[in-house]
C-alpha positions in Angstrom: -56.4 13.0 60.0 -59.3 11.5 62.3 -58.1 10.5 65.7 -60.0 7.4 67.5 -60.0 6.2 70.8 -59.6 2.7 72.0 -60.0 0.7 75.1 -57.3 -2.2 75.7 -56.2 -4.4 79.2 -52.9 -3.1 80.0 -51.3 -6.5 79.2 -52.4 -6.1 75.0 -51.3 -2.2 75.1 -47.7 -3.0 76.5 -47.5 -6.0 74.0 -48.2 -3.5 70.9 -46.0 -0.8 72.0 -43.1 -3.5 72.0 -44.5 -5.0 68.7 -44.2 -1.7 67.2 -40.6 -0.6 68.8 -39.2 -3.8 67.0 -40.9 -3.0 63.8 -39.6 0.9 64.4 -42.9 2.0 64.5 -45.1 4.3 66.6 -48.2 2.5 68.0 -50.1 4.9 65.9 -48.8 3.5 62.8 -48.9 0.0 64.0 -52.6 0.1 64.7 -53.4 2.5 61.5 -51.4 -0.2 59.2 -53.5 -3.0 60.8 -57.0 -1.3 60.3 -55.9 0.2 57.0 -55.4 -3.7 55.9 -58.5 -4.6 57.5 -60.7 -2.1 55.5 -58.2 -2.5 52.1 -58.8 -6.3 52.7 -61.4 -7.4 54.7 -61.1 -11.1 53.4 -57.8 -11.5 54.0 -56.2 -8.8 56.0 -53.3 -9.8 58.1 -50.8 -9.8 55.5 -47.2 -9.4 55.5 -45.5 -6.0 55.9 -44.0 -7.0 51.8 -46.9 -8.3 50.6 -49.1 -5.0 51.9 -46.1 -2.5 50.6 -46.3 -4.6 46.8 -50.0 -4.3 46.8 -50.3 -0.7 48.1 -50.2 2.8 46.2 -50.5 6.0 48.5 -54.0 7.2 48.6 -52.8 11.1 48.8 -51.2 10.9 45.2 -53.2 11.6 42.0 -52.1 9.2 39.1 -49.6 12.2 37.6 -47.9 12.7 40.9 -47.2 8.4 41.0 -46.0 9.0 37.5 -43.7 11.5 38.3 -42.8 9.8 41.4 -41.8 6.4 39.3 -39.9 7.9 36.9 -38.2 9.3 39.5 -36.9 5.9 41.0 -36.2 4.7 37.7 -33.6 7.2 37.2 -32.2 6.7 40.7 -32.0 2.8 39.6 -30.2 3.6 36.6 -27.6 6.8 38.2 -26.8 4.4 41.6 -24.0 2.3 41.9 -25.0 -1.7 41.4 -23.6 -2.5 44.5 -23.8 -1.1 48.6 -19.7 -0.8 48.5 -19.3 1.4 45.6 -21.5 3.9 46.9 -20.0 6.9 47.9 -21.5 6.5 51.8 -22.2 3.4 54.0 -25.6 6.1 55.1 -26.4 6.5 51.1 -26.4 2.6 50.6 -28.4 2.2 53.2 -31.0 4.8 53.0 -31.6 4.9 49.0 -31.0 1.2 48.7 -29.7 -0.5 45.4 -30.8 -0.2 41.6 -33.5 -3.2 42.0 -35.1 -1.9 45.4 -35.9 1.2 43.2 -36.9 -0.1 40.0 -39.4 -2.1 42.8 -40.6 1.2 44.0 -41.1 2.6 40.3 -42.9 -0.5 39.5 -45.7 -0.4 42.6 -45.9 2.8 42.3 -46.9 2.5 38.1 -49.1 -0.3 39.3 -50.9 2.2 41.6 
């Protein structure tokens, strides 16, 4: 991966660094998600976190990979408990999310 250098006051540097702590972000990936929207959509690139995550497919994956990656949520949708309480750890609920957050990721990644 490339590695840039940029010139900012103080002021705009400390601002980002607290932007990206309460996004749980390194200011690497705060600044690379901002100019990878700005190249991916140079007409309207300050979109919302969702609406960039619903619209983007990884780069790094070939269309077979996606696939496999897809079918791969759908079977986690369909295997997980409907609901956060019946699942067998507070850390699983929260980490793998529910049945719909991963039919979500099968379908974006399909759509890639």
């Amino acid at each position: 991966m490339a590695v840039i250098t940029i010139r900012l006051p103080e002021e705009t540097r400390q601002q980002l660094e607290q932007l990206a702590h309460t996004q749980n972000k390194t200011l690497s990936e705060l600044a690379r998600t901002a100019l990878e929207a700005l190249v991916r959509y140079p007409d309207n690139p300050y979109r919302s976190d969702e609406e960039l995550s619903e619209s983007m497919a990884p780069r790094s994956l070939s269309p077979f990979e996606r696939q496999v990656l897809a079918l791969q949520h759908r079977i986690l949708a369909h295997v997980m408990p409907p609901e956060h309480a019946d699942a067998p750890t507070e850390d699983c609920a929260r980490t793998e999310g529910d049945p719909a957050y991963q039919r979500k990721q099968a379908q974006i990644l399909e759509a890639g």
